[in-house]
C-alpha positions in Angstrom: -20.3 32.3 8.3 -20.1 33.0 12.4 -18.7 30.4 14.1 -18.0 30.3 18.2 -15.9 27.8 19.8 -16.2 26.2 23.7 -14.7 24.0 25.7 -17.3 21.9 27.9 -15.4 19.4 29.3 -12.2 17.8 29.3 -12.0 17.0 25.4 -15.5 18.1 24.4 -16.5 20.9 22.5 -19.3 22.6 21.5 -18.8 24.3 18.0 -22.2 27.2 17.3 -22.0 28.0 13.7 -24.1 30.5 12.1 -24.8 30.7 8.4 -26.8 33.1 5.7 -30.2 32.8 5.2 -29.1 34.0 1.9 -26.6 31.1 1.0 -29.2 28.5 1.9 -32.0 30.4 0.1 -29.8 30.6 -3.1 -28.7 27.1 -3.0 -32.4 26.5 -2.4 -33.4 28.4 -5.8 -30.6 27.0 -7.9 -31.7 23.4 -7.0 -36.1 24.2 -7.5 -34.6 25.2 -10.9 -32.7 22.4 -11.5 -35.6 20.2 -10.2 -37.7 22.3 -13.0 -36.0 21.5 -16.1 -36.1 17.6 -15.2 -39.5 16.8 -13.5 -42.3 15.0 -15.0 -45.5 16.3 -13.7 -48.9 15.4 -15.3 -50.4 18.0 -17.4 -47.2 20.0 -18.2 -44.7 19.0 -20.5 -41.3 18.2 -19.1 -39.2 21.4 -18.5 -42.6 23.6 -18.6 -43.6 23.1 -15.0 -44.4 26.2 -13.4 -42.0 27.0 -10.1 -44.7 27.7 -7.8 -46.3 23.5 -8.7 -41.9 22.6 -8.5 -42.0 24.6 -4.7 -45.2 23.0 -3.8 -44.3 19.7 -4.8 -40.5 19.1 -3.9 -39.7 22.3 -1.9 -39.8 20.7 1.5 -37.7 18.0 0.5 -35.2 19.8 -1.4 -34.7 22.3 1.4 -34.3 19.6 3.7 -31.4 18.6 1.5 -30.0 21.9 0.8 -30.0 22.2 5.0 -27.9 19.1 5.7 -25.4 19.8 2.5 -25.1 22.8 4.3 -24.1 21.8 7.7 -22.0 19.6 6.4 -19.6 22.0 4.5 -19.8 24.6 6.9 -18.9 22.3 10.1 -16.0 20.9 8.0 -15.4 24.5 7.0 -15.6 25.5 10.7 -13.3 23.2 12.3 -10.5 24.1 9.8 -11.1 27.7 10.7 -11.0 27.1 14.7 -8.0 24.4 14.1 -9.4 21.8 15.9 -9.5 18.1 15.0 -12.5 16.0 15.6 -12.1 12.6 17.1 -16.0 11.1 15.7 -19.5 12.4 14.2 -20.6 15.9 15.9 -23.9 15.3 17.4 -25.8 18.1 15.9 -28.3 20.4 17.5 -30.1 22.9 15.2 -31.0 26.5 16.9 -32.6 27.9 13.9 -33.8 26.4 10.7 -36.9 28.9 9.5 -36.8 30.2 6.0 -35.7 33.4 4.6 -33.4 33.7 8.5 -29.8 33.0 9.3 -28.9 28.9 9.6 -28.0 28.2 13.1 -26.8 24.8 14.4 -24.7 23.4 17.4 -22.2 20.9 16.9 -20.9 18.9 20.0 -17.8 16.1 19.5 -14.7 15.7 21.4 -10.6 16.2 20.3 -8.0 14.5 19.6 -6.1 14.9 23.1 -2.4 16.6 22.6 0.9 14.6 23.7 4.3 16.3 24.1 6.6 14.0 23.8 8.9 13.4 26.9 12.8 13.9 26.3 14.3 10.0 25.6 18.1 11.4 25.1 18.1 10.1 28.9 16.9 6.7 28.6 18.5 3.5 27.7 17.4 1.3 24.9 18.3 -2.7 24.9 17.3 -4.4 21.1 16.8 -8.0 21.2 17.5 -10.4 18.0 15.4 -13.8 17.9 17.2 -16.6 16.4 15.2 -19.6 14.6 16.9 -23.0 15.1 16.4 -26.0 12.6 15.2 -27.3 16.2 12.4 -24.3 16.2 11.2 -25.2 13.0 11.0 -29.0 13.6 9.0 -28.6 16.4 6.7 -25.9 14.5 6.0 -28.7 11.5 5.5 -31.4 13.8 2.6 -28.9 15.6 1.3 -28.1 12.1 1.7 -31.8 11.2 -0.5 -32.8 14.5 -3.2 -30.0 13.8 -3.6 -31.1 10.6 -3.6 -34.9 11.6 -6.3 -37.4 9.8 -7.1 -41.0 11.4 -7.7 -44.2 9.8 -9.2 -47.2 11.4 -6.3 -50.1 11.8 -6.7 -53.7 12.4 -4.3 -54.1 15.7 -3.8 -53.1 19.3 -4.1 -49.8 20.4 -0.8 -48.0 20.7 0.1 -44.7 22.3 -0.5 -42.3 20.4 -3.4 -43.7 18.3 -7.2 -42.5 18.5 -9.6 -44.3 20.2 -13.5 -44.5 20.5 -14.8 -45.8 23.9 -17.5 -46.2 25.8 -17.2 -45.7 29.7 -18.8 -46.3 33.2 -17.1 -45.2 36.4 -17.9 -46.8 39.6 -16.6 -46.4 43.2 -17.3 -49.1 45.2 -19.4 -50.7 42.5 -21.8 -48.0 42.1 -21.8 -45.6 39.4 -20.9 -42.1 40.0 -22.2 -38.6 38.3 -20.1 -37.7 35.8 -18.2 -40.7 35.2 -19.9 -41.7 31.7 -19.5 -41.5 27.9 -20.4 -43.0 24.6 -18.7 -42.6 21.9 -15.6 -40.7 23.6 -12.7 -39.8 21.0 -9.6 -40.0 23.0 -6.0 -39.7 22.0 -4.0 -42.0 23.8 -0.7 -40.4 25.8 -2.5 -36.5 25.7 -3.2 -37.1 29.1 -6.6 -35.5 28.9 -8.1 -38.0 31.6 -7.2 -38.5 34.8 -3.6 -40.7 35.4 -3.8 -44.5 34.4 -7.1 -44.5 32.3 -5.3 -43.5 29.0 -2.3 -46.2 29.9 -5.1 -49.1 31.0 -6.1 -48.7 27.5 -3.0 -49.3 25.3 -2.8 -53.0 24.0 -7.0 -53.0 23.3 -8.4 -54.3 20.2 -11.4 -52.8 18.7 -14.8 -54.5 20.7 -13.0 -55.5 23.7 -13.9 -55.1 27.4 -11.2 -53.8 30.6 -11.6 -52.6 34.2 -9.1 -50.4 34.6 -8.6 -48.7 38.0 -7.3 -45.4 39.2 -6.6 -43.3 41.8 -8.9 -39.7 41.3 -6.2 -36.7 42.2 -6.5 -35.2 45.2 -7.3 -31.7 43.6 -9.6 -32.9 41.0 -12.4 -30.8 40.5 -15.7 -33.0 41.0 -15.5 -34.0 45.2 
């Protein structure tokens, strides 16, 4: 097997590899035979069929096969040989795949880059320990706890900290704005998901009742 080795660019490389017409014709031979003593063709009885009707029938396929075992092995063979390390799948180019001459393909990938490793005798290292309090963990179960909340409809007031389903209108100056309305709106009282005052105008509700609550919008809210 010839094999030459270049560098293109950077961390590519182009690997040329060259091999026997004579080890791809043998492999070729040993596998028509193989092919003979197992095929079922009609008219001849199995293990009888002449090579010539095995060549005519499978040889294009099995030398196809016998072509990509053999760039397989040999560009795993080559890159052992030239000590390099591919960093992916070779895209491979074949230069010359004609019977009874030599095998010839090229095989381009890129390296594994090299590191030297700077001297560190000079350099200062500072560990760090965590410590977990009982407080840490508290506040870690009640998260968990939260997260994996379920609600269940009471029959009193809402309280901060309960679930509540509203429907909404906002109006400015009695007329209603874009923006400003929702059925069916889940809302956790105290998360302070909406703007300050609607969440608190809401505590002490029943289920079914009507409020006007008014607020001031933020002076950086998003919506002008």
């Amino acid at each position: 097997m010839q094999v030459s080795l270049e560098t293109t660019s950077g961390l590519e490389r182009r690997l040329t590899v060259g091999v026997p017409a004579e080890q791809v014709e043998n492999e070729v031979e040993n596998r028509l035979k193989q092919a003979a003593r197992n095929v079922s063709i009609k008219g001849f009885r199995k293990g009888k069929v002449p090579m010539s009707v095995v060549k005519q029938r499978f040889g294009a396929g099995i030398r196809q096969e016998v072509v990509g075992d053999v760039i397989s092995r040999s560009f795993y063979a080559a890159v052992q040989k030239e000590n390099v390390k591919p960093a992916g799948q070779p895209s491979i180019q074949p230069k010359q795949l004609a019977v009874g001459k030599d095998l010839e393909y090229i095989a381009t990938f890129e390296v594994y880059p090299s590191v030297a490793l700077s001297d560190l005798t000079a350099f200062e290292l500072t560990s760090f320990k965590a410590e977990v309090t009982d407080t840490d963990v508290d506040n870690m179960i009640e998260v968990l706890r939260k997260h994996q909340a379920s609600w269940s409809v009471v029959e009193r007031a809402a309280a901060d900290g309960d679930q509540v389903n509203i429907n909404f209108v906002g109006t400015k100056d009695g007329v209603e704005f874009a923006g400003g309305k929702a059925d069916n709106h889940n809302l956790v009282l105290g998360s302070k998901s909406m703007i300050p005052g609607f969440e608190e105008g809401i505590v002490g509700l029943k289920a079914g009742e009507n409020k006007v609550v008014s607020v001031t919008f933020p002076e950086d809210y998003q919506a002008e």
